[in-house]
C-alpha positions in Angstrom: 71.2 109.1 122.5 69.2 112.3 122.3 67.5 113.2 119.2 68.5 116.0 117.0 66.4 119.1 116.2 66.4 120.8 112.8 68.6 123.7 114.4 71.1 121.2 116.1 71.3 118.7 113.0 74.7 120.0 111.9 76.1 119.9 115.6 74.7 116.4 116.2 76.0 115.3 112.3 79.3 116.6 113.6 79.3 114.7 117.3 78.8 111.8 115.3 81.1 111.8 113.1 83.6 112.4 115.9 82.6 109.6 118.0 83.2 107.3 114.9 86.3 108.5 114.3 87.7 108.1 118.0 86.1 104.7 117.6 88.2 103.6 114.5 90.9 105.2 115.8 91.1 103.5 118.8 90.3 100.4 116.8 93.6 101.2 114.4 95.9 101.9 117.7 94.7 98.5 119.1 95.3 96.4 115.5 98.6 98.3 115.5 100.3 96.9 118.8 98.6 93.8 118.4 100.0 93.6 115.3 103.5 95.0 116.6 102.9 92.4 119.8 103.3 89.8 117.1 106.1 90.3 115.2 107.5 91.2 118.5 107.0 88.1 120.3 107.6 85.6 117.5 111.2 87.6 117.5 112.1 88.1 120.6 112.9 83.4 120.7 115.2 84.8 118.1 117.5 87.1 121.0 117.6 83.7 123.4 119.1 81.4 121.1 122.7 82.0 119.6 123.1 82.1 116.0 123.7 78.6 114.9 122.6 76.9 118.2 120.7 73.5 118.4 117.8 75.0 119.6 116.3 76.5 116.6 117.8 72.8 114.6 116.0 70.7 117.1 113.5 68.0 115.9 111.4 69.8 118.5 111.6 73.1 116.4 111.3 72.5 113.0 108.0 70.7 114.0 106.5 73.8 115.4 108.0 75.6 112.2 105.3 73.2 110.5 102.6 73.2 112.2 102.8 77.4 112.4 103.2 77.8 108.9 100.3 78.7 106.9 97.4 80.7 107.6 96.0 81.8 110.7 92.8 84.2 111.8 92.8 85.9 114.8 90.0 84.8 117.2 90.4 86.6 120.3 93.0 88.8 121.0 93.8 91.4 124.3 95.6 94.3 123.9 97.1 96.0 127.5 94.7 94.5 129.2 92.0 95.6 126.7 89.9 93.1 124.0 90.3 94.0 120.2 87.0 93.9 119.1 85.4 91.2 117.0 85.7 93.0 113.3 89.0 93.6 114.4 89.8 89.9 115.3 87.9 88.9 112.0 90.2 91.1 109.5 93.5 90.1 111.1 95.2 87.2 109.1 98.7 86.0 109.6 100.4 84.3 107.5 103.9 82.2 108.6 106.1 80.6 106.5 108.9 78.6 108.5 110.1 81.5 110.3 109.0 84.6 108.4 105.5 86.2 108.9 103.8 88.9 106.9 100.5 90.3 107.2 98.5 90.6 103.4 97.6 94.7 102.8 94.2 94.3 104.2 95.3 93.6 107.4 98.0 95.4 108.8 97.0 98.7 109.2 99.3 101.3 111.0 101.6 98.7 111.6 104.8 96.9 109.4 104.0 94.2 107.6 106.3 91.6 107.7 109.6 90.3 109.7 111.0 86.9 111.0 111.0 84.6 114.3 112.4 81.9 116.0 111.1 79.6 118.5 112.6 77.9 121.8 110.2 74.7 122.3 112.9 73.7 124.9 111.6 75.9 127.5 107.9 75.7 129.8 106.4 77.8 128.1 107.6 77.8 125.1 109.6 80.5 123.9 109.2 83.1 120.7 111.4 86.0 119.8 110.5 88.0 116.6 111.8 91.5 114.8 110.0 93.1 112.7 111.6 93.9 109.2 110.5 97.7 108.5 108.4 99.9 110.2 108.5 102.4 114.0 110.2 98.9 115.3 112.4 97.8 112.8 115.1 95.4 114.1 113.6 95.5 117.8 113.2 92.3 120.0 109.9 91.5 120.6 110.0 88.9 123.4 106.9 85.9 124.0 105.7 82.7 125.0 103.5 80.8 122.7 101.6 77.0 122.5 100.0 75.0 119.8 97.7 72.8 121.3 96.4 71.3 117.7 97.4 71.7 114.1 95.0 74.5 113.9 95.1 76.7 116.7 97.9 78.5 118.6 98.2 81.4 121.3 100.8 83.7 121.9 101.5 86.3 124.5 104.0 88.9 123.6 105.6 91.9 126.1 106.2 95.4 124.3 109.2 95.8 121.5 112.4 95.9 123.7 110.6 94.6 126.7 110.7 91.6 129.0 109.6 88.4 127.9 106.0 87.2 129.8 105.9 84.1 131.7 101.6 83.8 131.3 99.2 84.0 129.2 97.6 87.1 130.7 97.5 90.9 129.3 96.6 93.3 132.4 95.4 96.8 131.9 98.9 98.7 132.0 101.0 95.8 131.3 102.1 96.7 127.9 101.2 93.1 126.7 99.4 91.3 123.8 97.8 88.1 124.2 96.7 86.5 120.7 94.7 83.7 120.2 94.9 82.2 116.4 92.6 79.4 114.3 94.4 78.6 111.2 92.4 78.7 107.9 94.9 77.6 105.5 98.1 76.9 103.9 101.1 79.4 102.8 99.6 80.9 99.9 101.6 81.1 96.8 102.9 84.9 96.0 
């Protein structure tokens, strides 16, 4: 970084400021589709099992309803083949209850906040639909996989609102697709 002269301090204030803001506003795009990825995948189970079907009333199900309830941190996360960065990661918290997720105020920035999923444990990998409730993608599919390999962690992968449904755990540059990794932290807090 070069230094700034008396003359050029205004100019160099202003370059500044203007890398910082293409920073965070890269940073709130990213939180965004990640965030969107979420809903999205945890909804798109949702479009493969028929209303009423035994999938989303197996034994199989309403234990992952369990163990994803509560709350959850996002550790690592990749957005179109991109990392979110750490601060990001650190100020992302999910919270599920059964099948409804919201995101508390401080966390969902430039995205909707809450919506609804359902799993498909039935299926290797196992399966997540979700649709967000309000926002740009209101009522859209979002299509994923996801695993819990211990009470207090999980992983997702989601394709874009609308889109197919991935089969891996991969997000490659161009391929529209989140990959989340979640610690949780806590229960369902009260309201």
């Amino acid at each position: 970084m070069t230094r700034c002269s008396q003359h050029s301090r205004p100019a160099c204030d202003h370059a500044r400021q203007s890398a910082i803001f293409a920073a965070k506003s890269t940073m709130i795009k990213a939180l965004s589709i990640l965030l969107i990825g979420v809903a999205a995948a945890i909804i798109g189970g949702c479009a493969n099992n028929p209303a009423g079907g035994t999938t989303a009333e197996s034994p199989a199900a309403q234990r992952d309803y369990e163990l994803l309830s509560g709350t959850w941190q996002l550790t690592r996360g990749v957005v179109n083949g991109k990392a979110v960065s750490a601060s990001v990661a650190r100020n992302t918290i999910l919270i599920t209850d059964r099948n409804k997720f919201r995101f508390p105020k401080a966390s969902s920035v430039g995205t909707h906040s809450a919506g609804h999923f359902a799993v498909n444990p039935n299926t290797t990998p196992k399966q997540v639909d979700s649709i967000a409730d309000g926002g740009p993608n209101a009522g859209q599919v979002s299509r994923g996989i996801y695993e819990i390999p211990d009470a207090t962690h999980q992983r997702a992968c989601w394709g874009p609102p609308g889109g197919p449904r991935p089969t891996e755990f991969k997000s490659s540059p161009g391929s529209g697709r989140i990959l989340q990794y979640w610690k949780k932290i806590g229960p369902v807090p009260s309201r």
